[in-house]
DRENNU-614282 format. One record per atom (N, C-alpha, C, O, CB): x, y, z. Coordinates in steps of 0.2 Angstrom, whole numbers, plus 5000, padded with zeros to 4 digits. Glycine has a CB too. Layout:
// DRENNU-614282
XYZ...
***
This chain:
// DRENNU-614282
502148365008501848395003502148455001502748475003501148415006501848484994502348554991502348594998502948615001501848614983501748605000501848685004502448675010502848725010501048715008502448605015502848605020503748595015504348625017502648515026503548555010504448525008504648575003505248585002504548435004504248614999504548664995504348744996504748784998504348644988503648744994503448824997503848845004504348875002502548835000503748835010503648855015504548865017504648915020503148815020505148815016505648835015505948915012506248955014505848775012505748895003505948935000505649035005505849085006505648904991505249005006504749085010505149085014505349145012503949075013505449065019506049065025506649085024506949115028506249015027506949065016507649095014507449155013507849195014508149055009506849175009506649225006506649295012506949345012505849205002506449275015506249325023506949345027507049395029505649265030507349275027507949275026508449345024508649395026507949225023508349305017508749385014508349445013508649495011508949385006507749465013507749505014507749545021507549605021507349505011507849515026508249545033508849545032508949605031508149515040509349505030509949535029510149595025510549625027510249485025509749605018509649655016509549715018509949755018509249645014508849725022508749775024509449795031509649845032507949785027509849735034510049755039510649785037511049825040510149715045510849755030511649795027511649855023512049895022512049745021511049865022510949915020510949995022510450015025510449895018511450045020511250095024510850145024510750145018511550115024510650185025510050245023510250285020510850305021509650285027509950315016509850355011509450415013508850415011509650325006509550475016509150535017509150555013508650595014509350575021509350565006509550605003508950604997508650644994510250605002508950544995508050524992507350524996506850534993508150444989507450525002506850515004506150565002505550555001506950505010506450635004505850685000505450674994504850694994506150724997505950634989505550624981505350554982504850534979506250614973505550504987505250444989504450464990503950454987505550424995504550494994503850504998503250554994502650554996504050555005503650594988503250634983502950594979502350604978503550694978503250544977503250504973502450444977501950424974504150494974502750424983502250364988501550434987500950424985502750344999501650474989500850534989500650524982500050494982501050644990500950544976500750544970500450474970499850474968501350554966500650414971500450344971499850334973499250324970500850304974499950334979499250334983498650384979498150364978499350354993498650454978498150504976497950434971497450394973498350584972498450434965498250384960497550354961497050364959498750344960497950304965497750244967497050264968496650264963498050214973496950294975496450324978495850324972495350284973496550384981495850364967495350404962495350354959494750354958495550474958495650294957495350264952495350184957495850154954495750274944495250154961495150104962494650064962494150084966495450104966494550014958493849994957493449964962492849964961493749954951493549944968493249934972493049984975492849964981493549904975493150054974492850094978492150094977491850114982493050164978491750084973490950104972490750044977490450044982490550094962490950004975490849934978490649944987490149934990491549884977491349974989491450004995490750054996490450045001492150034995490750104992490050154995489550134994489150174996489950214993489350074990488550044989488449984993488049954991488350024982488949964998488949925003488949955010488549935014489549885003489349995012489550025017489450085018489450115024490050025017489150145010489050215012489750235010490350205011488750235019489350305005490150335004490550375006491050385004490250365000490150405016490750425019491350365020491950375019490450445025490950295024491450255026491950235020492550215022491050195027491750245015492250215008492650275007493150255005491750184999492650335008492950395008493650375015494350375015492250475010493150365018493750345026494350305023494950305023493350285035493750245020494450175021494750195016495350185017494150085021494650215010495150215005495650255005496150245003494950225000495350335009495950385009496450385016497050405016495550455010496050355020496350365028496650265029497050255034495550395036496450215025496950195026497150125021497550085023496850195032496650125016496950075008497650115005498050085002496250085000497650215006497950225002498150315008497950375007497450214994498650285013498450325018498650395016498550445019498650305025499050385010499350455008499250515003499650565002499750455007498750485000498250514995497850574999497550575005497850434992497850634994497750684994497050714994496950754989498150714991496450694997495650694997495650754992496050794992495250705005495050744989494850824985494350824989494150764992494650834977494050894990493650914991492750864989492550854983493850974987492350854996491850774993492150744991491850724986491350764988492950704992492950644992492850614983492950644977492250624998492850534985492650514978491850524973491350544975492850434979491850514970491150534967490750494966490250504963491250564960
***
């Protein structure tokens, strides 16, 4: 069938190079700072406007949807003060 004779191959070479990748690859200290300003800035983003958050507090309560979204959908996002609104 596709998934055993075509998907599931291609997904293997895929997984493939990207370990060769990461293993040839050397690090870079020298960006990571702005990496990471950059990943904080993303996640806040994220955080404030993700539409599944109401959904999340009118199922679960909006402490719980405060938790999961800030501490771990978007673990690097910068809470304001109460959370989402």
């Amino acid at each position: 069938d596709v998934v055993s004779d075509d998907l599931f191959p291609a997904f293997k070479r895929y997984v493939m190079m990207h370990n060769r990748l990461i293993n040839e690859t050397e690090p870079c200290e020298q960006g990571a700072a702005s990496v990471l300003e950059r990943q904080t800035a993303y996640d806040t983003y994220s955080a404030e406007r993700d539409p599944a958050t109401g959904l999340f507090a009118a199922m679960f309560g909006k402490e719980w949807a405060d938790e999961y979204v800030f501490d771990f959908l978007f673990s690097l996002s910068e809470k304001k003060e109460g959370g989402l609104p």
